[in-house]
C-alpha positions in Angstrom: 97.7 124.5 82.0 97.6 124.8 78.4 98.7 128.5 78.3 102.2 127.7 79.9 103.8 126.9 76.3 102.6 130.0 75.1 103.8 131.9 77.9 106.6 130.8 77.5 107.4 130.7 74.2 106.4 134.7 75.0 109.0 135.1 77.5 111.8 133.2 76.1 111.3 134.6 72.0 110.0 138.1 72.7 112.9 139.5 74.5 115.2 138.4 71.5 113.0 140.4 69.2 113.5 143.6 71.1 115.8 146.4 70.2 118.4 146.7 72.7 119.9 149.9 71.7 117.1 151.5 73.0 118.0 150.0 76.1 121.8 150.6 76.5 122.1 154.2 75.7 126.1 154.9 75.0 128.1 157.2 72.9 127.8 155.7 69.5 123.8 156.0 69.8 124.5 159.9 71.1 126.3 160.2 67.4 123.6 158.5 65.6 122.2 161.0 62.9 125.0 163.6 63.2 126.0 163.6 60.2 122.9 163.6 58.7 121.6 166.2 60.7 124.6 168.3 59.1 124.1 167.6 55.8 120.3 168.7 56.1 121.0 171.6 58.1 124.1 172.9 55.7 120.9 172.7 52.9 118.7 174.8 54.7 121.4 177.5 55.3 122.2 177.6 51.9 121.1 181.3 50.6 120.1 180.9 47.0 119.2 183.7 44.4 115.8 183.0 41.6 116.6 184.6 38.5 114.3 184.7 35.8 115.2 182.9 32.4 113.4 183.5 29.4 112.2 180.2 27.1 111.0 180.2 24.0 106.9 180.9 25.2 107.7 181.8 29.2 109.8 182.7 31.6 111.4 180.0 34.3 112.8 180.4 37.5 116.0 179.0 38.6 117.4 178.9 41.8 121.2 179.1 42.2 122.8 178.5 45.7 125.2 181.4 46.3 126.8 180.7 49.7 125.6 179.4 53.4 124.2 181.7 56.5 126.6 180.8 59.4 124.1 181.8 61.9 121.3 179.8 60.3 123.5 176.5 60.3 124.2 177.3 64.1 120.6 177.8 64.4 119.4 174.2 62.9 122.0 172.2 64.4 120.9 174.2 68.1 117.5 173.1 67.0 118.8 168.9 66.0 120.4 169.3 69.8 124.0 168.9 68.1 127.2 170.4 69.9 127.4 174.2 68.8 129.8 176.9 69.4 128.9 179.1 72.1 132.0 181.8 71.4 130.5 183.7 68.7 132.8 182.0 66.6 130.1 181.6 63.8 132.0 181.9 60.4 134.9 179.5 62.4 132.4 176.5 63.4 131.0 176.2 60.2 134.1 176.5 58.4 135.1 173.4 60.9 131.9 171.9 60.2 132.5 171.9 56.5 136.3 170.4 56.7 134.7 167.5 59.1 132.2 167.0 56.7 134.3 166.3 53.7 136.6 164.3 56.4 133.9 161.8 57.2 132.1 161.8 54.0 133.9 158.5 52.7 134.2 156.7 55.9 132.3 154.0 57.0 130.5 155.4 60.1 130.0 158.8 59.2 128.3 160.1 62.4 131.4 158.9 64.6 134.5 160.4 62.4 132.1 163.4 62.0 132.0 163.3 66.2 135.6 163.0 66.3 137.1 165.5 64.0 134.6 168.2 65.7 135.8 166.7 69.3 139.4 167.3 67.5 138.8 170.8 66.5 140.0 173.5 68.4 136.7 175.0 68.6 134.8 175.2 72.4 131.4 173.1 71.2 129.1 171.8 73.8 125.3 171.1 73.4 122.6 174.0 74.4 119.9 172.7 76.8 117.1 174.7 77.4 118.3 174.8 81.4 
């Protein structure tokens, strides 16, 4: 008879604690990390060049970023399970990708006016399942 505060102290504070987002799966969790998952995969796209610079006892190496691989940012966000384009249009979606980026970089939810200005483009994205 002792155990029944305890249990329900369990039942009534432990349900509070959970996180129910997990639970109640809707569109703002589907955006959760998009823009994120941009930012990352526009760095690994990035094609950079190492030159060697001479110093006063040794030689350094710098890298300098010289411009993005298309197919490599289709690639990653394929890979983060992010809308892609499946026309081919390779150059175009990342172009698009870019312009939403610097759209939703200031806003307050990042991952849904990312969403919405790729919904908005006139680009065909849809996600790639393995199906």
């Amino acid at each position: 008879m002792d155990k029944f505060p305890l249990l329900a102290f369990c039942i009534i504070v432990l349900p509070a604690c959970t996180n129910r987002t997990s639970i109640n799966h809707d569109t703002a969790n589907a955006d959760r990390g998009y823009f994120t998952d941009t930012l990352e995969c526009r760095q690994s796209a990035m094609r950079k060049e190492t030159v060697n610079v001479p110093t006063a006892s040794s030689v350094s190496v710098v890298e300098i970023p010289t411009t993005y691989d298309a197919g490599k940012f289709i690639v990653c966000m394929e890979y983060a399970g992010r809308p892609v384009s499946r026309a081919g249009l390779t150059d175009d979606y990342f172009n698009v990708s870019n312009a939403c980026v610097n759209e939703a970089r200031n806003m307050k939810n990042p991952d849904a006016g990312y969403a919405d200005c790729i919904s908005r483009s006139r680009l065909n994205v849809e996600v790639i399942t393995d199906k």
